[in-house]
C-alpha positions, 0 to 999 in steps of 0.5 A: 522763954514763953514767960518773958514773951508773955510779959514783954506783951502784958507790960507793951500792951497796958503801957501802949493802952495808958500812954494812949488814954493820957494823950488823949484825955490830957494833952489832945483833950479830945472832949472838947474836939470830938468827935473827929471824922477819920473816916466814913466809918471811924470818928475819935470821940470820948465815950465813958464805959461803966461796963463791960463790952457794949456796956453790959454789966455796968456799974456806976456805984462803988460796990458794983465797980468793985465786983467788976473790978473782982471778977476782971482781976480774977480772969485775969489771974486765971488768964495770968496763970495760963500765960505762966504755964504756955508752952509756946511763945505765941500762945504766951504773948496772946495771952499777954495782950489779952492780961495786958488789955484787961489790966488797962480797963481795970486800971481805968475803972480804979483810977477814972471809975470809967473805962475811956474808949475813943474809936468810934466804928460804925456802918450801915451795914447790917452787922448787928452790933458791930455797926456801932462800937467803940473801943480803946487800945486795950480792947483792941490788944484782947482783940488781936491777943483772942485772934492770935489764939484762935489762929493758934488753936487751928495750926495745931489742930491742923497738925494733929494727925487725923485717926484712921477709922479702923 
């Protein structure tokens, strides 16, 4: 039963990521609308990433696209085999949104050589670098797939009986 939770969240989240990335690009054509003021701290804008968070990495020629791609599909793999593996349903779906996400950048870099990222957040609060970021539904489906992992891992650890110190 995990597998299939795990699988149901990599097929929602790469299906909601392409679904999304499509509408925007090709039917709201937010690059001759942007950038759209949703609220004081988040615009709709059209920002090409050629690496990975905050840019790092990037790669803007064929072969070092292809090395970002070879190492993203090999967490993935590592990442798929953990899912395979989970024991609990929580732990699979995680890990399920965490695939499924990666799948749709990696899916981007193959089809667009970019990864299309549209929510703009940004404050003047001092946040270091997170007062500017911006993000696609893929990376906010890692996001909450880490979130949920890390909840997971302090139930558990809450759990586990303390050791009496003898």
């Amino acid at each position: 039963m995990p597998r299939a939770c795990g699988l149901a969240a990599v097929v929602l989240a790469l299906a909601l990521d392409q679904a999304h990335k499509f509408w925007m690009l090709h039917v709201f054509d937010i690059g001759l609308r942007q950038p759209i003021h949703v609220t004081s701290f988040l615009d709709l804008v059209l920002s090409w990433n050629f690496g990975v968070s905050y840019s790092l990495l990037s790669s803007q020629t064929e072969p070092t696209r292809a090395l970002l791609i070879a190492f993203q599909l090999s967490i993935v793999a590592c990442l798929a085999y953990w899912l395979w593996r989970a024991p609990r349903r929580l732990t699979a779906a995680a890990l399920g949104l965490v695939v499924g996400g990666a799948l749709g950048n990696v899916a981007d870099r193959l089809t667009r050589g970019a990864v299309a990222d549209f929510f703009f957040f940004h404050t003047a609060l001092p946040v270091g670098p997170l007062a500017n970021y911006v993000f696609n539904v893929a990376d906010a489906a890692i996001f909450i797939g880490v979130l949920l992992l890390l909840l997971e891992s302090l139930r558990a650890d809450a759990a586990r009986p303390t050791p009496i110190a003898g």
